[in-house]
C-alpha positions in Angstrom: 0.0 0.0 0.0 3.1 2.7 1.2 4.3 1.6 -2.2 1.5 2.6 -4.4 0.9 5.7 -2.6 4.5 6.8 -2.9 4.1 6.8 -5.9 1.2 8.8 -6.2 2.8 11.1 -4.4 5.3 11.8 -6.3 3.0 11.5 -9.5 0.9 14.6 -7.8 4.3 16.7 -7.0 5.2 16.3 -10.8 1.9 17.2 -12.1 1.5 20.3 -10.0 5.0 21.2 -11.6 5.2 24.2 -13.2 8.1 24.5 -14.2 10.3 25.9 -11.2 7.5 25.8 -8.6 4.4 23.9 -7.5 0.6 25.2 -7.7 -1.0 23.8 -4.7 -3.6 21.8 -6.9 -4.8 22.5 -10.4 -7.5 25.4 -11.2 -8.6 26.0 -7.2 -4.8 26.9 -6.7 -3.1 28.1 -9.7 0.1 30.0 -8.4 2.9 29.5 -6.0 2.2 29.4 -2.5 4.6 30.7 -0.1 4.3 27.5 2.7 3.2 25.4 0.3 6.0 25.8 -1.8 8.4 25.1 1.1 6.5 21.8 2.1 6.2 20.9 -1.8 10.2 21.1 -1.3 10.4 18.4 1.7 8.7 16.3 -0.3 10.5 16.8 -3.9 14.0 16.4 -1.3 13.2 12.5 -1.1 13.3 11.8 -4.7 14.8 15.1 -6.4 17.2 17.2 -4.4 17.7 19.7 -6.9 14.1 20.4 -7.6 13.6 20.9 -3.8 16.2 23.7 -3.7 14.8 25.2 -7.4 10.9 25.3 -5.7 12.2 27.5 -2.3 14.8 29.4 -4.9 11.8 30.2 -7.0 10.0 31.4 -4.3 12.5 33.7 -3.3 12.5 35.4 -6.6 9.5 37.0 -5.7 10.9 38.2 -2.4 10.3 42.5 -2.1 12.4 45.4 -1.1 11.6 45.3 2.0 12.4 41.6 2.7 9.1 40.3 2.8 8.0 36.8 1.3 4.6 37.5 -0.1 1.9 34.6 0.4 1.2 34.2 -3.5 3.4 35.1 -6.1 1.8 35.5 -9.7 4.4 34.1 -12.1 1.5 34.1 -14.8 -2.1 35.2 -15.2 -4.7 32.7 -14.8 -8.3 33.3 -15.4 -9.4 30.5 -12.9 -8.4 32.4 -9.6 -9.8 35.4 -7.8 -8.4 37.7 -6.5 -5.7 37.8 -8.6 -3.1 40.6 -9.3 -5.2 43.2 -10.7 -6.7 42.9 -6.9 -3.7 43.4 -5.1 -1.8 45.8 -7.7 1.6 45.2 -5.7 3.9 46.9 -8.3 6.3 44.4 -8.3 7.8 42.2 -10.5 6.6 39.3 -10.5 3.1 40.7 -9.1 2.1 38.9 -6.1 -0.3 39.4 -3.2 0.8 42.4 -0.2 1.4 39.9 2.7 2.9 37.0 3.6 2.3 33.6 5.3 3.7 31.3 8.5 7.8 31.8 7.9 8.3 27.6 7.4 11.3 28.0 4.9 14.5 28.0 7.7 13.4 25.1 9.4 12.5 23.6 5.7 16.4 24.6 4.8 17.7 23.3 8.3 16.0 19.6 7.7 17.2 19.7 3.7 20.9 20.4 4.8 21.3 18.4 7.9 20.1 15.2 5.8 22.0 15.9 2.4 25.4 16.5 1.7 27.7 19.7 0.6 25.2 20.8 -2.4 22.3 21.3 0.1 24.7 23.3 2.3 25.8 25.6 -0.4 22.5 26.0 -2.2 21.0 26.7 1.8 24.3 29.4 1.7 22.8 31.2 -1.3 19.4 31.9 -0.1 21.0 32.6 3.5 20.5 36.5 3.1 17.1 36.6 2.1 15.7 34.5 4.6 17.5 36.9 6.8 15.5 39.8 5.3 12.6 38.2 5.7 12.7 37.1 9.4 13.7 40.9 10.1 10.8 42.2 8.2 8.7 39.6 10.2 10.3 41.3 12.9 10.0 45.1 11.8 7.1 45.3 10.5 4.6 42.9 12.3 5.9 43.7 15.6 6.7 47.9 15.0 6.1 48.1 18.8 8.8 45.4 20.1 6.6 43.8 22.2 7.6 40.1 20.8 4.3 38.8 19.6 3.8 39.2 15.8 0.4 40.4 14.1 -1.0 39.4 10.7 -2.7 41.9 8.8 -5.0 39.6 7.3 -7.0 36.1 7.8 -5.1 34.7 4.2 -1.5 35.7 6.1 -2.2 32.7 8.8 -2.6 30.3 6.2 -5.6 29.3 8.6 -8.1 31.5 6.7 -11.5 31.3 7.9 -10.8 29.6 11.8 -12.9 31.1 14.2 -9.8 32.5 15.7 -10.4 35.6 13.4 -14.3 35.8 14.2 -13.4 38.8 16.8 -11.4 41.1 14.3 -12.9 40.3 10.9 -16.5 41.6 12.7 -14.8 44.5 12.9 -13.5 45.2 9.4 -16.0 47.1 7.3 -17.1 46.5 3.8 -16.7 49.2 1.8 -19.9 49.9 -0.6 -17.9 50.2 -3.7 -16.4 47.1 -3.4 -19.2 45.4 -5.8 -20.3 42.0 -6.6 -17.1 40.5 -7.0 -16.8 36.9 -8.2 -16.1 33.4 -6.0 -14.0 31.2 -8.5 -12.9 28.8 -5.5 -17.0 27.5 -4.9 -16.8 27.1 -9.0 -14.6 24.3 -8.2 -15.2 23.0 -4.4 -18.4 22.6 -2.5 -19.2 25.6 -0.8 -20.0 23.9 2.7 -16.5 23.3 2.8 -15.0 26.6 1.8 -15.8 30.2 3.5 -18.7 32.4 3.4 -19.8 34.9 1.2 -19.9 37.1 4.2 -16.4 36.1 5.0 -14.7 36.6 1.8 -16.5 40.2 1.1 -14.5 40.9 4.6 -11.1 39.3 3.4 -11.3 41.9 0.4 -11.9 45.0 1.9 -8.9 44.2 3.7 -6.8 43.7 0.7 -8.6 47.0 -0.6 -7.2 49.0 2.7 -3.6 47.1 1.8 -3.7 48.5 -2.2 -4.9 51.9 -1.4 -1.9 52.8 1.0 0.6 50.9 -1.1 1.3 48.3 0.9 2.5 50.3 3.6 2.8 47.8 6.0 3.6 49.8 9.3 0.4 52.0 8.4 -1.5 48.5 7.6 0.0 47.3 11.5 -0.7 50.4 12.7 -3.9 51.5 11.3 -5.4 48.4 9.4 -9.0 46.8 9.6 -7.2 44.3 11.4 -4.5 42.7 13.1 -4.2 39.8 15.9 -1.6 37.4 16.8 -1.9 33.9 15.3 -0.2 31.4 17.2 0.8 30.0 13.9 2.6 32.3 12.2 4.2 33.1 16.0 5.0 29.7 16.6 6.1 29.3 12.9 8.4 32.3 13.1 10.4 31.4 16.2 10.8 27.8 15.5 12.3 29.8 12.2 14.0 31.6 14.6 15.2 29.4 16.4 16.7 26.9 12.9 18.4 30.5 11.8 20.3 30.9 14.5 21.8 26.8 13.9 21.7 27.9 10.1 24.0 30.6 11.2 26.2 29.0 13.7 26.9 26.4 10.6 27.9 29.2 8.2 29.9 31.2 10.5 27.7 34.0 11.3 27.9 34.8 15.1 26.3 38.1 15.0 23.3 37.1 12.5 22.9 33.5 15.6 23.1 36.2 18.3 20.5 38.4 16.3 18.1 35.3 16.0 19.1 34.1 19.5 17.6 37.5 20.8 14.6 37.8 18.6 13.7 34.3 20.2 14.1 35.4 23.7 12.3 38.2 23.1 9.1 36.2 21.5 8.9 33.6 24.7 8.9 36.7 26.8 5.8 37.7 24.3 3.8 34.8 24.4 2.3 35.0 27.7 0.2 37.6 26.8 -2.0 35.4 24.2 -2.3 32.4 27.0 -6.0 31.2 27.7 -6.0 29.8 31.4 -9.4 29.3 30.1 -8.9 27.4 27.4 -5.4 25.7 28.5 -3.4 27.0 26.1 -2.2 29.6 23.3 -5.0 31.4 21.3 -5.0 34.0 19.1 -5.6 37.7 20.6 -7.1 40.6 18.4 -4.3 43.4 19.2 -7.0 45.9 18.5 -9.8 45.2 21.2 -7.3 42.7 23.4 -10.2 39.7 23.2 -8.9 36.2 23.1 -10.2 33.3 21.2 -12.1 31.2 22.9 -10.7 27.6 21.9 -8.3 25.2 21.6 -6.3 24.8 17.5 -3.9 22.8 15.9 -2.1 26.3 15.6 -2.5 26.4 19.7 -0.7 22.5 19.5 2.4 24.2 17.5 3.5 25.6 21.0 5.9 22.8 21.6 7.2 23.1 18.3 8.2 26.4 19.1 9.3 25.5 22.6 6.6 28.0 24.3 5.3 29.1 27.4 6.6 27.6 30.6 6.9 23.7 31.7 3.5 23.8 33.7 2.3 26.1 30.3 3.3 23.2 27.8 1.8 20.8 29.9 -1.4 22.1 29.8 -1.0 21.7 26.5 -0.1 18.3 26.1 -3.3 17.6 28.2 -5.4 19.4 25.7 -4.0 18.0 23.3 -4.9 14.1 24.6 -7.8 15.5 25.4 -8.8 16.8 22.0 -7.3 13.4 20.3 -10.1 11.2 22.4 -12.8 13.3 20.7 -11.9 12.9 17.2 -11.4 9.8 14.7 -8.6 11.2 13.1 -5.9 14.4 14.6 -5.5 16.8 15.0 -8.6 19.0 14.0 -8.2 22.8 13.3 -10.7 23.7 16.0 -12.1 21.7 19.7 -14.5 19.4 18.5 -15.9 19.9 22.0 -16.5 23.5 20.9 -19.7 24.5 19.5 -18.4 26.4 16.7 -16.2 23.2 15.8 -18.0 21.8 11.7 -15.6 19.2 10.7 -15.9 19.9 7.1 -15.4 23.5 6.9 -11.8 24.2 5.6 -10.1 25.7 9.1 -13.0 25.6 10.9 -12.5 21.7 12.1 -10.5 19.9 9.0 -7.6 18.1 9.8 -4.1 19.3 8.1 -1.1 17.5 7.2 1.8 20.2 7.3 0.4 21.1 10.8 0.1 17.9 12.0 3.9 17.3 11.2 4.7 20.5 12.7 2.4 19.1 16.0 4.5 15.8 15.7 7.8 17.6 15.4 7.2 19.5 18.8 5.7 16.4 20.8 8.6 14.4 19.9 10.8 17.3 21.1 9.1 17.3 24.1 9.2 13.5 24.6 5.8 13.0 23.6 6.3 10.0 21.4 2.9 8.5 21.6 1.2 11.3 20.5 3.8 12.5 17.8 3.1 9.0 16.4 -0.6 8.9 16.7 -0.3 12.2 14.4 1.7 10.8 12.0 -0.5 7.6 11.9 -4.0 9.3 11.9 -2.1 11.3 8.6 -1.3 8.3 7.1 -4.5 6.4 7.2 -6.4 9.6 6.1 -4.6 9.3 3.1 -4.8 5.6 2.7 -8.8 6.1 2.9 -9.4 8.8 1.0 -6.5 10.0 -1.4 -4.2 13.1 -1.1 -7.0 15.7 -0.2 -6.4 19.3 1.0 -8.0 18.7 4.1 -9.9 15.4 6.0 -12.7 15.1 8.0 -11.2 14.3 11.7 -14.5 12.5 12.9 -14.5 10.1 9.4 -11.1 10.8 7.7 -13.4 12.2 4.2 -11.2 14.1 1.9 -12.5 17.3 1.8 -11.2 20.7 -0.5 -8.9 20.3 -3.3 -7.8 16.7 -4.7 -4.6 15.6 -6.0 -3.2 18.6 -3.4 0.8 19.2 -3.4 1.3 19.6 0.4 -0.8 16.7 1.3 1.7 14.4 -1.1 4.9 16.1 0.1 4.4 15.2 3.8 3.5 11.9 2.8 6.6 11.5 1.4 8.8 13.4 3.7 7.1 11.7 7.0 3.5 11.0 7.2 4.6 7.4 5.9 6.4 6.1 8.7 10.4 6.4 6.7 12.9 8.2 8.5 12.3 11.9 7.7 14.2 12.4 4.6 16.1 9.9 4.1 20.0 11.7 3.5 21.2 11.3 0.4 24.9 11.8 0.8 27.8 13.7 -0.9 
């Protein structure tokens, strides 16, 4: 069975190629994704080393100015997808969208060049300045204040984008009356009990409207935006990130770039006690407008240990929760508390199960000693597969594919770890 699937994992990774990068799926996806590009790699790394390095090299192409990694990049037009670059108008070249997604491609570059040989070390060498930039515009831009907790500026920059998590700043954000009726290609080609709402998306593009009209400014967007909260995600995301810079660093012989990252990392565990949730026994996302909290329990809340936060009787907690959360589902680790009653286990990032942030779940556990669990993660993605193909998302109370089919990131971490193989098996000199 491992065999076949293999296989078809690497079949879906070769027919998403593009020619230098990945789409996450055909038509619902059509353009390069920032973390799914860097998971797309992971899995490309087991069969096609140089194709790994060309899909996170490609992706920095479309890096800006100011260091940031924007979430899509637009390396052609394509009818199929909406909002597209006439939306954002980002006056670059290539165009792509005005904000980025969770930072993944350090500790991507990290796991490449530990199990590869001297090519992965100098291709991870050449991109070295540029994920610099990026972690410091991370840095500058959605923390302008210092305080150590990151903001996003929009839903889409989580990579979670409808969770309920935004539900307290996205009833804020305004739609503007001259927005219009603008179109929904992505229910043209999915169900749409299982993508956002109308209401929703009219939301997500006034915010993009806001972005465009002040040029991508993106302390005014921090500062003055329709929103901006913390997602534990990207958070987490960023100082794992942090955290495989600074070893990225010490391997290259960069002291004062390992001390800059070092200090960025203190500076974030410092920052995440003020988005903990006695309440809910763990890290939530916080609105920085209004201060409100969320109000449950996510797979981006189970990242914690992946990014070593909070203190001892802090990660506890949220191993609990997490057990806890496991004994209510079928299959792990859903997107929201199926306990809650906003939990709908079809709904995108409203309940779905994910396979890049179940391995990034795994990846803490096992940090943290939590074998059983990391392994129950990696099982539960494995047999989701094995019953219902290489989704987007799965159902966690009936493992149901659910979203796009034939989807990049679901293959890659299939091939990189979901199947029970030592992750990334190294490939030598």
């Amino acid at each position: 069975m491992h065999t076949s699937l293999k296989q078809q994992a690497i079949d879906i990774l070769r027919m998403n190629d593009r020619g230098g990068y990945t789409v996450p799926t055909a038509r619902l996806y059509p353009y390069q994704w920032e973390w799914d590009s860097v998971f797309a790699a992971l899995g490309f790394a087991t069969f096609d080393r140089d194709r790994a390095w060309v899909e996170i090299e490609t992706l920095f192409s479309g890096q800006w100015a100011d260091g940031m990694v924007p979430h899509i990049i637009f390396h052609k037009t394509d009818p199929d997808y909406f909002p597209g670059p006439e939306m954002w108008k980002s006056n670059t070249v290539p165009p792509s969208s005005g904000h980025s997604q969770p930072p993944v491609a350090a500790s991507a570059m990290l796991t490449m060049m530990k199990t590869g040989g001297a090519i992965d070390r100098a291709r991870a060498k050449a991109l070295f300045d540029k994920l610099i930039r990026w972690h410091r515009w991370f840095h500058t831009y959605r923390d302008p204040d210092e305080t150590g907790v990151v903001g996003i500026i929009h839903p889409w920059e989580s990579g979670r984008d409808n969770c309920p998590d935004w539900d307290i700043g996205m009833a804020e954000v305004a739609v503007p009356e001259d927005l219009g009726d603008l179109p929904r290609r992505d229910i043209t080609h999915v169900d749409p009990s299982e993508r956002p709402t109308a209401e929703q998306y009219n939301r997500y593009l006034a915010i993009v409207k806001f972005g465009q009209e002040c040029r991508w400014d993106h302390l005014e967007i921090a500062r003055n935006g329709p929103f901006f909260m913390v997602d534990p995600c990207v958070q987490f995301a960023l100082m794992r990130g942090d955290r495989d810079l600074a070893e990225l660093a010490d391997a290259f012989g960069e002291p004062g770039i390992r001390d800059e990252a070092e200090s960025w990392l203190k500076h974030s565990k410092e920052g995440c006690e003020t988005f903990w949730s006695e309440d809910v026994g763990g890290f939530v996302a916080k609105d920085l407008r209004s201060g409100g909290l969320s109000t449950a329990f996510t797979n981006a809340s189970a990242m914690a240990l992946y990014a070593d936060a909070g203190t001892p009787d802090q990660q506890n907690r949220s191993v609990a929760e997490i057990a806890a959360i496991l004994d209510n589902c079928s299959y792990g680790f859903p997107s929201w508390d199926p306990r809650d009653e906003q939990f709908e286990s079809r709904r995108y990032w409203r309940g779905p199960i994910w396979s890049v942030v179940n391995y990034m779940i795994a990846i803490g556990l096992a940090d943290k000693d939590e074998t059983a669990l990391a392994e129950r993660l990696r099982a539960d993605t494995r047999k989701a597969v094995e019953k219902s193909g290489f989704y987007e998302y799965f159902d966690p109370l009936s493992g149901e594919g659910l979203g796009g089919k034939l989807f990049t990131w679901t293959a890659a971490i299939h091939l990189a770890w979901a199947m029970g193989d030592d992750m990334l098996q190294a490939e030598g000199e």
